[in-house]
NULUMKOL-317560 format. One record per residue: residue in three letters; x, y, z of N, C-alpha, C in turn. Coordinates in steps of 0.02 Angstrom, whole numbers, padded with zeros to 5 digits, always signed. Layout:
# residues N
ALAXYZXYZXYZ
...
# end
This chain:
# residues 80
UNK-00300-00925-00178-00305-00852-00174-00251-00827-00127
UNK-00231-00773-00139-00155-00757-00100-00194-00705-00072
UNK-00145-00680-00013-00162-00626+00029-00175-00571+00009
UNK-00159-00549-00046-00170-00469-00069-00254-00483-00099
UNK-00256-00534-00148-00304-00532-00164-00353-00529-00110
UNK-00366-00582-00057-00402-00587-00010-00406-00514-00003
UNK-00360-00477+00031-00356-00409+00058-00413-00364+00011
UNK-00401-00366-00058-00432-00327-00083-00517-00359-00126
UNK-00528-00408-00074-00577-00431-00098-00625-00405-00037
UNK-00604-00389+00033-00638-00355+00080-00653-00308+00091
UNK-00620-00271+00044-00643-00198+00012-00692-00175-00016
UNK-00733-00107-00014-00789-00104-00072-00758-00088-00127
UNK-00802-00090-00176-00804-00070-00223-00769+00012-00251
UNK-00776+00073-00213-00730+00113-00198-00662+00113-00183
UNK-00656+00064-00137-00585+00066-00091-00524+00029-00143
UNK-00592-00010-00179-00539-00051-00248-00512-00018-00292
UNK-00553+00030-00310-00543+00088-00362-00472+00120-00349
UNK-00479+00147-00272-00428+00174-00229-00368+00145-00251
UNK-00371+00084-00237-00315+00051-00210-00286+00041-00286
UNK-00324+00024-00360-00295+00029-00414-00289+00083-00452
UNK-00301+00143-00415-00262+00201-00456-00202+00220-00420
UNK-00177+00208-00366-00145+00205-00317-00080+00172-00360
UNK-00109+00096-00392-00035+00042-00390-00016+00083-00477
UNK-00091+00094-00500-00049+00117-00563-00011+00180-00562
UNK-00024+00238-00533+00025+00277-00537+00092+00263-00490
UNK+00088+00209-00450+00169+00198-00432+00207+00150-00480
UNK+00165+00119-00515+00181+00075-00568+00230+00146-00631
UNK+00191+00173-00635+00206+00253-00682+00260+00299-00657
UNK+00268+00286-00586+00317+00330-00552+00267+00393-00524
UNK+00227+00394-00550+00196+00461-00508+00171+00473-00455
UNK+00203+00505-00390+00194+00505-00304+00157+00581-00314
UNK+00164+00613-00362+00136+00689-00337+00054+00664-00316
UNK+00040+00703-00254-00024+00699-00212-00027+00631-00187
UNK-00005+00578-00185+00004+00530-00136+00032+00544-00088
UNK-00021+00490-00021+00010+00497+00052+00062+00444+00054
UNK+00146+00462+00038+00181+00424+00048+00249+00428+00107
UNK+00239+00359+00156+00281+00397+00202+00341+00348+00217
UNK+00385+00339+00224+00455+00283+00244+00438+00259+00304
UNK+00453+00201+00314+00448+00182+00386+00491+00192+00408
UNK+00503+00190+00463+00563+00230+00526+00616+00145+00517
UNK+00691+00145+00522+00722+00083+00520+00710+00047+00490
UNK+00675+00063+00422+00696-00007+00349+00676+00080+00312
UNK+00746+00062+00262+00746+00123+00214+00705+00095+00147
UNK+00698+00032+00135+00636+00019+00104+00602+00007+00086
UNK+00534+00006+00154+00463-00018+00166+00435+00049+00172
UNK+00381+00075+00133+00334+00131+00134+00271+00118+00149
UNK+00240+00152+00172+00174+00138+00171+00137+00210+00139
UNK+00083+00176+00097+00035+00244+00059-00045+00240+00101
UNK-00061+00282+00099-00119+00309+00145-00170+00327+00094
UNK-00228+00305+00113-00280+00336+00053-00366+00322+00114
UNK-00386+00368+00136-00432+00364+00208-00403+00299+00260
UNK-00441+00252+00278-00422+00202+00322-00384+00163+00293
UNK-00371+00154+00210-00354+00094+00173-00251+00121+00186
UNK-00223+00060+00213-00158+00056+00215-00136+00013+00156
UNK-00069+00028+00099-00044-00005+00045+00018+00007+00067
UNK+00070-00061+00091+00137-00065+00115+00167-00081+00081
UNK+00219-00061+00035+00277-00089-00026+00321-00088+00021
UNK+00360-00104-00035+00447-00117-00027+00466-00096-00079
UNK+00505-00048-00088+00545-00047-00135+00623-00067-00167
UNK+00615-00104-00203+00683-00132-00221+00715-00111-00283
UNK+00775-00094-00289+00806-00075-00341+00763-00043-00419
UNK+00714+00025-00376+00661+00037-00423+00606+00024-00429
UNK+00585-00055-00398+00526-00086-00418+00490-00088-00348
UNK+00432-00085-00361+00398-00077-00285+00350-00180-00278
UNK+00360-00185-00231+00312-00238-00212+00262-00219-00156
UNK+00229-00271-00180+00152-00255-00132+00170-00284-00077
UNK+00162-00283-00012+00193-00312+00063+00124-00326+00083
UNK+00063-00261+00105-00006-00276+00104-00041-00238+00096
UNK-00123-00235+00085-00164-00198+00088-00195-00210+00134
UNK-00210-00152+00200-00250-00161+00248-00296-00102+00258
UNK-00334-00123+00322-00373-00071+00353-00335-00032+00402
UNK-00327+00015+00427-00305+00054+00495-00320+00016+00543
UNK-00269-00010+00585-00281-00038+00660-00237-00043+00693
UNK-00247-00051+00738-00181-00077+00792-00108-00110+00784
UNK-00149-00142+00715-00102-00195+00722-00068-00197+00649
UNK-00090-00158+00611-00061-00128+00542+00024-00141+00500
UNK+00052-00095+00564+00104-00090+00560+00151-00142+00607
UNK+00124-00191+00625+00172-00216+00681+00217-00284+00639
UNK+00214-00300+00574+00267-00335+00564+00295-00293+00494
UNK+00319-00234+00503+00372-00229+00457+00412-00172+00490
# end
């Protein structure tokens, strides 16, 4: 089992929902009403916001990768 999965296996049942309407409309291209924000010094690692649930891509030449799915904490943001 890889980390994302893990990640989104600690989730409820809601937060899953969240988190896969989330990948499909970036999958689609569609950001309208997403919390999407750049991280400060990498032009591009984003992170999307949806209540406590954090979803960190990367975007590369168009294509977004999953980096992680977390909870809000301290420690969230401290390796990218």
């Amino acid at each position: 089992m890889d980390t994302i999965e893990k990640a989104l296996a600690r989730l409820s049942d809601k937060e899953r929902g969240w988190v896969r309407t989330i990948l499909l409309r970036l999958k689609e291209g569609r950001f309208s009403g997403l919390d999407v924000k750049k991280f400060k010094g990498n032009e591009e690692v984003y992170r999307i916001r949806k209540g406590d649930i954090r979803i960190i891509v990367r975007r590369h030449h168009g294509d977004f990768f999953i980096l992680a799915i977390e909870r809000r904490s301290e420690k969230t943001y401290r390796n990218y």
